[in-house]
ChimeraX commands (.cxc) that place a marker at each C-alpha (Angstrom):
marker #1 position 0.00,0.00,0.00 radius 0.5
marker #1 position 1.25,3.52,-1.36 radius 0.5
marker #1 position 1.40,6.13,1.93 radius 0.5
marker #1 position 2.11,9.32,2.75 radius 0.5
marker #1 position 3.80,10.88,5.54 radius 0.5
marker #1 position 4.57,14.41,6.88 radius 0.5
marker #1 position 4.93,16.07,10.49 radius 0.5
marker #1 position 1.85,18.63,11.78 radius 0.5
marker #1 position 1.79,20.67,14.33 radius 0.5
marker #1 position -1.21,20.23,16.55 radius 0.5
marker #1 position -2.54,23.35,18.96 radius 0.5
marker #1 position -2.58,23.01,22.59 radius 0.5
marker #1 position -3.29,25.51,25.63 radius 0.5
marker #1 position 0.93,24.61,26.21 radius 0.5
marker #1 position 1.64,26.05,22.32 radius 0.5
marker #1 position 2.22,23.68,18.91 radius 0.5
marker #1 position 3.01,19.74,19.49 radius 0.5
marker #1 position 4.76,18.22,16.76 radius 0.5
marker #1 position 3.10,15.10,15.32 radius 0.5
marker #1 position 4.14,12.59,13.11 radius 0.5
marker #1 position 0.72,11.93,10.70 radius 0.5
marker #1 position 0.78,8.35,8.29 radius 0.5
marker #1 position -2.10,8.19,5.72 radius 0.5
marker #1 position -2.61,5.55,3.14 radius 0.5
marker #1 position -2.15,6.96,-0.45 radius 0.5
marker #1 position -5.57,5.58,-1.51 radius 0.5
marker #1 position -9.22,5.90,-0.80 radius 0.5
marker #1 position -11.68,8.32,0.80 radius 0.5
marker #1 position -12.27,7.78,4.12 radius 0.5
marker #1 position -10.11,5.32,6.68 radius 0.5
marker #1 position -9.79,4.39,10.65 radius 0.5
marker #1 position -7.74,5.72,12.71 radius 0.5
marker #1 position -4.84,4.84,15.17 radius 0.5
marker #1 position -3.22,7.28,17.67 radius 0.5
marker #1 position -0.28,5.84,18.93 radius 0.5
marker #1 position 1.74,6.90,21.90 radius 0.5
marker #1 position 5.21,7.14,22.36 radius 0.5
marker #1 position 7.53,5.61,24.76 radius 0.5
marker #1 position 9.06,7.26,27.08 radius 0.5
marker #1 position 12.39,7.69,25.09 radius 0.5
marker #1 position 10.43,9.79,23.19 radius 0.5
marker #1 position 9.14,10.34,19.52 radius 0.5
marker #1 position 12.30,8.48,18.13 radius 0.5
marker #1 position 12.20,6.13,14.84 radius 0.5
marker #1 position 11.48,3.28,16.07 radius 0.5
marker #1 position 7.92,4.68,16.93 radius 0.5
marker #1 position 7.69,6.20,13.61 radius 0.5
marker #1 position 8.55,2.90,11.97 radius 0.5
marker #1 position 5.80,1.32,14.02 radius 0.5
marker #1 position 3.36,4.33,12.86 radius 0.5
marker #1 position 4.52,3.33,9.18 radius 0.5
marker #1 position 3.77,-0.06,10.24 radius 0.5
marker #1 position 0.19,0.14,10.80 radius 0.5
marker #1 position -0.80,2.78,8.43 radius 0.5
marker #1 position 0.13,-0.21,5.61 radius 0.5
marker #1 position -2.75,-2.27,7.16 radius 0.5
marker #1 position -4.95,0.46,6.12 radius 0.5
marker #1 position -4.94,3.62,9.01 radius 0.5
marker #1 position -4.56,6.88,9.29 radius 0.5
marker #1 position -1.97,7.27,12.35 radius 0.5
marker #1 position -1.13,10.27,14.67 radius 0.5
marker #1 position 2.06,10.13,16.91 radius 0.5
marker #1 position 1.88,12.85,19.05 radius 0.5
marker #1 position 5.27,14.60,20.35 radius 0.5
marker #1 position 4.24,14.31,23.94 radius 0.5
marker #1 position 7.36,16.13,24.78 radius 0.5
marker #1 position 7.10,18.82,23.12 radius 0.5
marker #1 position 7.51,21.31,26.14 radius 0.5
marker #1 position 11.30,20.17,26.26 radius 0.5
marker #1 position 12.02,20.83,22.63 radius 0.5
marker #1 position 14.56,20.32,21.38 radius 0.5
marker #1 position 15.96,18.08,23.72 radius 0.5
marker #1 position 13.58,15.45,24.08 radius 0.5
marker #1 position 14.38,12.16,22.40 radius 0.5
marker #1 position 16.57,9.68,23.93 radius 0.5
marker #1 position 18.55,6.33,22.76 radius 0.5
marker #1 position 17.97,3.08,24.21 radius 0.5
marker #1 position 20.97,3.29,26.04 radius 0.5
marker #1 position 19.43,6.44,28.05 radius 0.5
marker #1 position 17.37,4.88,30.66 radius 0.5
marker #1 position 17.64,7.00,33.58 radius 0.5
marker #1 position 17.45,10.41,31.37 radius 0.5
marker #1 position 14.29,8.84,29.82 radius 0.5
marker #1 position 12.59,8.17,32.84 radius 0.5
marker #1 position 13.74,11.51,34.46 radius 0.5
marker #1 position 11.79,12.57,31.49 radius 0.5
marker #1 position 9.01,10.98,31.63 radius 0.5
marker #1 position 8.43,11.54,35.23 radius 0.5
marker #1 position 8.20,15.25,34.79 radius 0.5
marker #1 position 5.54,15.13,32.52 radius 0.5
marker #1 position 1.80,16.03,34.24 radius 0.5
marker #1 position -0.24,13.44,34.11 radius 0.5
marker #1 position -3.69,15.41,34.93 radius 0.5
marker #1 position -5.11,18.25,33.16 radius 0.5
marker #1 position -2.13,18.87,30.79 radius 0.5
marker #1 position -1.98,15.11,29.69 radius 0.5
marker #1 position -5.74,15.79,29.04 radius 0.5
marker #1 position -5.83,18.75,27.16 radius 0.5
marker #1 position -2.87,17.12,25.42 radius 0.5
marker #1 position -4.61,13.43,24.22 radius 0.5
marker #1 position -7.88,15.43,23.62 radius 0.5
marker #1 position -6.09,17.72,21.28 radius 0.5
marker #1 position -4.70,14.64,19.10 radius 0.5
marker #1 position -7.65,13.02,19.41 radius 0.5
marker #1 position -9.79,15.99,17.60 radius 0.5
marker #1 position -7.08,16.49,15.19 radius 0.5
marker #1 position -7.79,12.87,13.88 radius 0.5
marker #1 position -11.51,13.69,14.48 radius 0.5
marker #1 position -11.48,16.19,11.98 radius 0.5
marker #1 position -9.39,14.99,9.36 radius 0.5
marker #1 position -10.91,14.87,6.32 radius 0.5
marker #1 position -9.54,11.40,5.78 radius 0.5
marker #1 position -10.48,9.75,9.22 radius 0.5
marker #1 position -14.10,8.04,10.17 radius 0.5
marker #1 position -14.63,10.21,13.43 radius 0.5
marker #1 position -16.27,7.31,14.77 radius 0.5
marker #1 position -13.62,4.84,14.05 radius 0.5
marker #1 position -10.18,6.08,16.23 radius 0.5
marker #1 position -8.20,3.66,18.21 radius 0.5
marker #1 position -5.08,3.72,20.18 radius 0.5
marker #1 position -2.09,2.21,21.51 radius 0.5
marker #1 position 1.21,2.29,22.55 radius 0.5
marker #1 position 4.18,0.81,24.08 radius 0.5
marker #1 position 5.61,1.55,27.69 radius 0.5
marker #1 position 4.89,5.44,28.81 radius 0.5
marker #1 position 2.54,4.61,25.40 radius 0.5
marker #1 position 0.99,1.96,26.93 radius 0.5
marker #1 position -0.08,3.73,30.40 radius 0.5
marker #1 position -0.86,6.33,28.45 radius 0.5
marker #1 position -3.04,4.27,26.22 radius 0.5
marker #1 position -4.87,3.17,29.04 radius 0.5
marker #1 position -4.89,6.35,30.09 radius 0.5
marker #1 position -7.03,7.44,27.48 radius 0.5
marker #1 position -9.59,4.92,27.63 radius 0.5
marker #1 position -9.99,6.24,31.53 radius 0.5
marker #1 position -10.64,9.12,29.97 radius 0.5
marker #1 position -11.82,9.33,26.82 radius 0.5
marker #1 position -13.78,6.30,25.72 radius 0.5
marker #1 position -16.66,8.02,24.08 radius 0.5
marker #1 position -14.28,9.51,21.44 radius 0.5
marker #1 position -12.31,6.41,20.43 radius 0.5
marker #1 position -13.58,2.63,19.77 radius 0.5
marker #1 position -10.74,0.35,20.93 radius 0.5
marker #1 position -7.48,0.44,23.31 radius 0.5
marker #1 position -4.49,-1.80,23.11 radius 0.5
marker #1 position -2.20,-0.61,25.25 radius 0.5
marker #1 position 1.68,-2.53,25.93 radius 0.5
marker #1 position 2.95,-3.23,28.41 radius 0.5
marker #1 position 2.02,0.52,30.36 radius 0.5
marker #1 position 2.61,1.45,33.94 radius 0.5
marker #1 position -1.10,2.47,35.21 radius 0.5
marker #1 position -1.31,4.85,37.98 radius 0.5
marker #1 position -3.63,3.78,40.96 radius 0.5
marker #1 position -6.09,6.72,40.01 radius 0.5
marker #1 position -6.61,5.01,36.71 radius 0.5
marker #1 position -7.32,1.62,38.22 radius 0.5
marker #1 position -9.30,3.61,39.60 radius 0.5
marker #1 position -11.13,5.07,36.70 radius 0.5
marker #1 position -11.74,1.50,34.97 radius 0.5
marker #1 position -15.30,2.10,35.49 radius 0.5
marker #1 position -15.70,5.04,32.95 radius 0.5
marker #1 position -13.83,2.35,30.29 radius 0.5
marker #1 position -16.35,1.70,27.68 radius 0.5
marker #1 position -14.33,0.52,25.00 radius 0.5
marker #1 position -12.83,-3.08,24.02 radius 0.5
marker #1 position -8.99,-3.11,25.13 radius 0.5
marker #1 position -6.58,-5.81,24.51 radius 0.5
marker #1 position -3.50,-5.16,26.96 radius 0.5
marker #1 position 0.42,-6.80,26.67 radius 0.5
marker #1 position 2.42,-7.51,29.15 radius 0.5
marker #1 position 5.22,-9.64,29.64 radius 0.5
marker #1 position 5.76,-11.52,32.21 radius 0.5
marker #1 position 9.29,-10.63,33.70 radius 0.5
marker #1 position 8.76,-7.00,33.16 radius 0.5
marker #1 position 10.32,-5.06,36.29 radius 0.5
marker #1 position 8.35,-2.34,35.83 radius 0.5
marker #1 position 5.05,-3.99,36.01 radius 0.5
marker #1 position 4.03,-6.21,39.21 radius 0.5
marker #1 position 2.14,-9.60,38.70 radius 0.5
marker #1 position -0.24,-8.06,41.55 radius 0.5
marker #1 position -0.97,-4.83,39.32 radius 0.5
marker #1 position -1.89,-6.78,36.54 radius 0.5
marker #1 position -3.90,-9.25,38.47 radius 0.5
marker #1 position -5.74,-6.05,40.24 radius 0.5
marker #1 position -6.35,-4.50,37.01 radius 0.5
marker #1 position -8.05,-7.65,35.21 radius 0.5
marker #1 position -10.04,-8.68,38.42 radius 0.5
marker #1 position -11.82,-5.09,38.13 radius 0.5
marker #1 position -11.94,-5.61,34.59 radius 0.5
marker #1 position -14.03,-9.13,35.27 radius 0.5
marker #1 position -15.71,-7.12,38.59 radius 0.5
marker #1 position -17.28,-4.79,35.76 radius 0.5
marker #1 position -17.96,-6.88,33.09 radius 0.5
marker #1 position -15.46,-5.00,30.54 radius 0.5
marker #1 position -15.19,-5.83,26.69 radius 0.5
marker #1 position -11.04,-6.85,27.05 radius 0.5
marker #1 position -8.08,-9.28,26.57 radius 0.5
marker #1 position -4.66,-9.59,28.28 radius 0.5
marker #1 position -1.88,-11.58,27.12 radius 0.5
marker #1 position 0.76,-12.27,29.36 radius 0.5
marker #1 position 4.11,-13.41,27.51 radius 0.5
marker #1 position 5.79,-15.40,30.28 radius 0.5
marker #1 position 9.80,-14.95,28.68 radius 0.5
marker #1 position 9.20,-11.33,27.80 radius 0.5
marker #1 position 10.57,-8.23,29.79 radius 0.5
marker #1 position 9.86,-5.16,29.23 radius 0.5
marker #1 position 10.16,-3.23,26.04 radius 0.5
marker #1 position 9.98,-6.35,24.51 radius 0.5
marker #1 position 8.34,-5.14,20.80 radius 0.5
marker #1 position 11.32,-3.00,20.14 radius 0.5
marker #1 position 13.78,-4.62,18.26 radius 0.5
marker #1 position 16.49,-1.86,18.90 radius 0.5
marker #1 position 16.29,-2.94,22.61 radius 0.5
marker #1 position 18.34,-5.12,24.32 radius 0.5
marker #1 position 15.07,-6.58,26.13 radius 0.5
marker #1 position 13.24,-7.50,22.30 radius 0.5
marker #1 position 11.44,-10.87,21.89 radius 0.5
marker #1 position 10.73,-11.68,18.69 radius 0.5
marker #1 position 8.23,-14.46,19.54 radius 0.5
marker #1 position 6.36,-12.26,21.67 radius 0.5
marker #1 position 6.68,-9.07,19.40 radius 0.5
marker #1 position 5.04,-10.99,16.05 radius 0.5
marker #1 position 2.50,-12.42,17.90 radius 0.5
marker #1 position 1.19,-9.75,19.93 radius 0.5
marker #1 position 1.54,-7.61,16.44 radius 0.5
marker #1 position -0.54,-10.44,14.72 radius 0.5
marker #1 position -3.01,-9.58,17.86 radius 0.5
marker #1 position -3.03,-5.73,17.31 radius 0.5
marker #1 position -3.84,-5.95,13.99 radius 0.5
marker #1 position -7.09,-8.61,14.44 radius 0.5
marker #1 position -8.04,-6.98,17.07 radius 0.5
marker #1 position -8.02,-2.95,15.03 radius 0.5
marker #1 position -8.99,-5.39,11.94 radius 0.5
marker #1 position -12.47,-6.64,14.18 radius 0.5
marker #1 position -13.40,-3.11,16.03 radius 0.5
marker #1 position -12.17,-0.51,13.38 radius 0.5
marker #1 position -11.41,-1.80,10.32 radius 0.5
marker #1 position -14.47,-3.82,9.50 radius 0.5
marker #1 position -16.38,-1.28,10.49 radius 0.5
marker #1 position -15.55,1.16,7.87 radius 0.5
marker #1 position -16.74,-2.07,5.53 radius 0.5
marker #1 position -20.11,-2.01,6.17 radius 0.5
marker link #1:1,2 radius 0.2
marker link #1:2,3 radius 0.2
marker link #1:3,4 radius 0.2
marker link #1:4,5 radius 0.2
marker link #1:5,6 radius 0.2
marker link #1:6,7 radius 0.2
marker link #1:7,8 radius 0.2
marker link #1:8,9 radius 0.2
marker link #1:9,10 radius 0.2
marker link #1:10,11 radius 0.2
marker link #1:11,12 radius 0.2
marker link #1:12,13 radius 0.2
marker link #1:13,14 radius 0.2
marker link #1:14,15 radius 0.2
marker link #1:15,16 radius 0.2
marker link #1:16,17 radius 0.2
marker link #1:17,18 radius 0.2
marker link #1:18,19 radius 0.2
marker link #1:19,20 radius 0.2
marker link #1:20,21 radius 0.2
marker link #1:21,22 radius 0.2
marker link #1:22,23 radius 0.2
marker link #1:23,24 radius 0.2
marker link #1:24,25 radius 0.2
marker link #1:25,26 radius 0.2
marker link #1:26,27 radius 0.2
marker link #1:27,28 radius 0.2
marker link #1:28,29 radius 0.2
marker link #1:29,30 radius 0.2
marker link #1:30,31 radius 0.2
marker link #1:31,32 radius 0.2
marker link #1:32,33 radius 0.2
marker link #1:33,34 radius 0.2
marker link #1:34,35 radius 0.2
marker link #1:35,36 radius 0.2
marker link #1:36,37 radius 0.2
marker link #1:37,38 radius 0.2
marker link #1:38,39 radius 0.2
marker link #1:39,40 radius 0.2
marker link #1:40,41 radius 0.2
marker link #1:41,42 radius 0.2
marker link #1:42,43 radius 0.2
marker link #1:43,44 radius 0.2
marker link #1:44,45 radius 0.2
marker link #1:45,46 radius 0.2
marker link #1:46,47 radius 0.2
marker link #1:47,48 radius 0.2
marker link #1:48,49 radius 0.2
marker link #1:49,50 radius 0.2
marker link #1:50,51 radius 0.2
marker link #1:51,52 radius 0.2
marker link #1:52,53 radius 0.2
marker link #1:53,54 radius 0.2
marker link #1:54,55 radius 0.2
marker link #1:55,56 radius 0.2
marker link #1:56,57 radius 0.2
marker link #1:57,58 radius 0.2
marker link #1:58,59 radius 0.2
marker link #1:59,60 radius 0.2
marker link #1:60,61 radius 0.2
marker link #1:61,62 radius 0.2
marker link #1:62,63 radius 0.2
marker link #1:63,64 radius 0.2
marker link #1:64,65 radius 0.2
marker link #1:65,66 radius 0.2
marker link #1:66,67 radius 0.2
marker link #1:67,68 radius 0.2
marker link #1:68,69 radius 0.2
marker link #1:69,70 radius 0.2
marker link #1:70,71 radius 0.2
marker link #1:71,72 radius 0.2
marker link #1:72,73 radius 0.2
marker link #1:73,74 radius 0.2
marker link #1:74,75 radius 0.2
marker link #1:75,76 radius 0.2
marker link #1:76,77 radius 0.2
marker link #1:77,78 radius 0.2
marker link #1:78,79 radius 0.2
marker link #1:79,80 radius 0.2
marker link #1:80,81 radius 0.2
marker link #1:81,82 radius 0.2
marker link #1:82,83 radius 0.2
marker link #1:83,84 radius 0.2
marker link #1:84,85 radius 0.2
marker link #1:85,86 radius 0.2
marker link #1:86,87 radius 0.2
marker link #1:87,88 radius 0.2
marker link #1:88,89 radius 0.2
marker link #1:89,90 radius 0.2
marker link #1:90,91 radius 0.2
marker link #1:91,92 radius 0.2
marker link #1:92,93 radius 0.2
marker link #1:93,94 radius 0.2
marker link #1:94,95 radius 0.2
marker link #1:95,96 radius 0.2
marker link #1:96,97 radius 0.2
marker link #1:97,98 radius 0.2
marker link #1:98,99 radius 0.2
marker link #1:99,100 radius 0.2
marker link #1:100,101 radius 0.2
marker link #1:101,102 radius 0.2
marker link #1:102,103 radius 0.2
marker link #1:103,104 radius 0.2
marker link #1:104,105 radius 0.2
marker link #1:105,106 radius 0.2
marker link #1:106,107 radius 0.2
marker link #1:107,108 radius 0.2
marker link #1:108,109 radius 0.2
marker link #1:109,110 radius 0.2
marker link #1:110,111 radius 0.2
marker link #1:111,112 radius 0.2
marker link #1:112,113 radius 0.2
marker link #1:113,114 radius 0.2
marker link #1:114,115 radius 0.2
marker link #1:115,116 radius 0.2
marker link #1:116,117 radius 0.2
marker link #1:117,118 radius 0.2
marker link #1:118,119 radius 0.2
marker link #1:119,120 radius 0.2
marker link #1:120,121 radius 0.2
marker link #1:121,122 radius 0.2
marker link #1:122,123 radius 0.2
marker link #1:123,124 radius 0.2
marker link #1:124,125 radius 0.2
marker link #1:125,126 radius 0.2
marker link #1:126,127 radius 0.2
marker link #1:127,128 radius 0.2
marker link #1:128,129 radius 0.2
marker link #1:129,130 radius 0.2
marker link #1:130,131 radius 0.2
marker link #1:131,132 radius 0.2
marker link #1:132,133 radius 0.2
marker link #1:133,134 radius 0.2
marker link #1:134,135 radius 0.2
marker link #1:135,136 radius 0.2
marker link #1:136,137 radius 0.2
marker link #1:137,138 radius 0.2
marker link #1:138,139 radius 0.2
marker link #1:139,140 radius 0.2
marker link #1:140,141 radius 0.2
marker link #1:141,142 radius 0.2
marker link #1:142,143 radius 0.2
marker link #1:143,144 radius 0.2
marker link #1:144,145 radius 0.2
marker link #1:145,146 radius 0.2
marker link #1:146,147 radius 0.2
marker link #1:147,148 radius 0.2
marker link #1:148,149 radius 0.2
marker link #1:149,150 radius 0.2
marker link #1:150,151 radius 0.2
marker link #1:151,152 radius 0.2
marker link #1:152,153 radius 0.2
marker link #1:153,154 radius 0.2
marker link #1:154,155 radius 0.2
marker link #1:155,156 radius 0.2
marker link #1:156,157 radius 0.2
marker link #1:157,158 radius 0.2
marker link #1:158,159 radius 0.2
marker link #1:159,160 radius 0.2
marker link #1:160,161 radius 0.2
marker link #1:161,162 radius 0.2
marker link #1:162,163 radius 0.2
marker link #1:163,164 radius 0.2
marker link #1:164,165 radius 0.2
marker link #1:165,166 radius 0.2
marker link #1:166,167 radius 0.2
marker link #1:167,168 radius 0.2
marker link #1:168,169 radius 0.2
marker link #1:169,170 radius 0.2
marker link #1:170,171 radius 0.2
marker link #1:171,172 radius 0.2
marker link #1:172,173 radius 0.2
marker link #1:173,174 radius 0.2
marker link #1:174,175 radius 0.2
marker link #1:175,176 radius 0.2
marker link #1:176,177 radius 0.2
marker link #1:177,178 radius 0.2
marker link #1:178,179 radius 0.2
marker link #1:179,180 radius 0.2
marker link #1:180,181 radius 0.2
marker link #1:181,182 radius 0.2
marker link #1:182,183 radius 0.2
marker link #1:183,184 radius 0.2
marker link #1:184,185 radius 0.2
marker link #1:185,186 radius 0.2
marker link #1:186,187 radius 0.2
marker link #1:187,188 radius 0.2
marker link #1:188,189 radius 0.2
marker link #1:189,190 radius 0.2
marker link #1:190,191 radius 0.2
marker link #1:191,192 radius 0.2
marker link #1:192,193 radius 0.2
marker link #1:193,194 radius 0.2
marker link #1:194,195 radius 0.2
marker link #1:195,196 radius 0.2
marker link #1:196,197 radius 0.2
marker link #1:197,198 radius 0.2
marker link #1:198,199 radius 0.2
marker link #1:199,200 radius 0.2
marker link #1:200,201 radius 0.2
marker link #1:201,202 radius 0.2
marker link #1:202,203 radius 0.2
marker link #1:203,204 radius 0.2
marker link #1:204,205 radius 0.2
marker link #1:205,206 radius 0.2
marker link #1:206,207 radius 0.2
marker link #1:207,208 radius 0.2
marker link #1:208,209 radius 0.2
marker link #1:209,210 radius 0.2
marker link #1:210,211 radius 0.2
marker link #1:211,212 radius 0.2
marker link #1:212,213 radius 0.2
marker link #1:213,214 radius 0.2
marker link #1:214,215 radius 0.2
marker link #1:215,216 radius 0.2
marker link #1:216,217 radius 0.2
marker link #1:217,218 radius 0.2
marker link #1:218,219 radius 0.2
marker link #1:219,220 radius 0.2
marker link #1:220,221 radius 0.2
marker link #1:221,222 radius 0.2
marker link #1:222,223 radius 0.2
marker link #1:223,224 radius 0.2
marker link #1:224,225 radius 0.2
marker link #1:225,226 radius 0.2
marker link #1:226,227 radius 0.2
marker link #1:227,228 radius 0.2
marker link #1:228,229 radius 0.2
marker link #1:229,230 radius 0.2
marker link #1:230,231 radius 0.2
marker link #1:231,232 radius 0.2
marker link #1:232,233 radius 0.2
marker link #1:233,234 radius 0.2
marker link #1:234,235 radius 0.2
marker link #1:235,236 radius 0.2
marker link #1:236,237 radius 0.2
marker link #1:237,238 radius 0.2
marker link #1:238,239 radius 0.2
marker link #1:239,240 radius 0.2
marker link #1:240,241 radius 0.2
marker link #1:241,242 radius 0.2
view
């Protein structure tokens, strides 16, 4: 599939984020994805990923969620501790908010977007993020797949305002991500009746879908990508079928 990409600049209350926008090169109308970062930033990888998926047939957004530390915001792999230093100091109430809702209307009001068919995901401070957004922002997007993300108590908290299907990724020696937090978060899931899957990939640390990191896992990267895309395939792309 032919595509097209090109970097935007979305408006926020904080000034002009940066976004890296993916559209297929054909057709009228087509679902989209916003995918997070991680927390080393907007870096290639992520972009490659954002290629990625636009060839199965999205539009996809990849917000610069550090755009308040331009131009110093993008890490290597090697750059742990600056990358969580980073991450850390981002706000994770009202700014985060204002920030996600401001992506989320950009891809609302693309002319090449069904409004009504927008899902996300991403991959560490993605994945939190992702879930994140479901917290807060189900009744503008139609599916969540967030991997392996670190969720704050106050959006355990929040699972009850999730409305959307979500497929979540973890792996299963992740240091990041305690057996007991994923356990609490898929007992509430069950507690409320939620739409959802979790796959736990027993081998797999953290960061294990990047292949530039130390920590990748193939077998657990292609088949939790194989997962994504049947699970976007079944709640978004079919959709725009009908």
């Amino acid at each position: 599939m032919q595509i097209e990409q090109t970097e935007v600049l979305i408006s926020t209350p904080d000034g002009q984020m940066p976004a890296f926008l993916v559209k297929p090169g054909k057709g009228d109308r087509h679902p989209a994805i916003l995918l997070l970062m991680e927390s080393f930033g907007l870096t290639s990888h992520i972009q490659q990923v954002a290629i990625r998926i636009a060839h199965e047939g999205y539009v996809v957004l990849t917000p610069d969620l550090y755009y308040r530390q331009l131009p110093h915001n993008k890490f290597g792999y090697d750059e742990v501790d600056q990358a969580m230093a980073m991450m850390w100091s981002l706000d994770f109430g009202h700014p985060m908010e204002e920030d996600i809702s401001a992506a989320l209307n950009y891809l609302k009001f693309c002319s090449q977007v069904y409004p009504d068919q927008i899902g996300v995901t991403g991959f560490c401070l993605g994945g939190g993020l992702t879930f994140f957004t479901a917290c807060k922002f189900s009744e503008a997007i139609a599916a969540a797949a967030p991997f392996y993300g670190m969720v704050l108590d106050e959006w355990v908290e929040a699972i009850p305002d999730i409305t959307v299907p979500m497929y979540l990724f973890f792996g299963g020696t992740d240091p990041f991500i305690p057996h007991e937090r994923i356990r609490q978060i898929e007992s509430r899931f069950q507690e409320l009746g939620k739409t959802y899957q979790l796959k736990i990939y027993p081998e797999a640390n953290h960061g294990f879908f990047c292949h530039e990191r130390s920590s990748y896992n193939r077998a657990a990267a292609e088949d939790s990508w194989q997962k994504l895309i049947q699970f976007f395939r079944q709640h978004l792309l079919l959709r725009s079928l009908d």
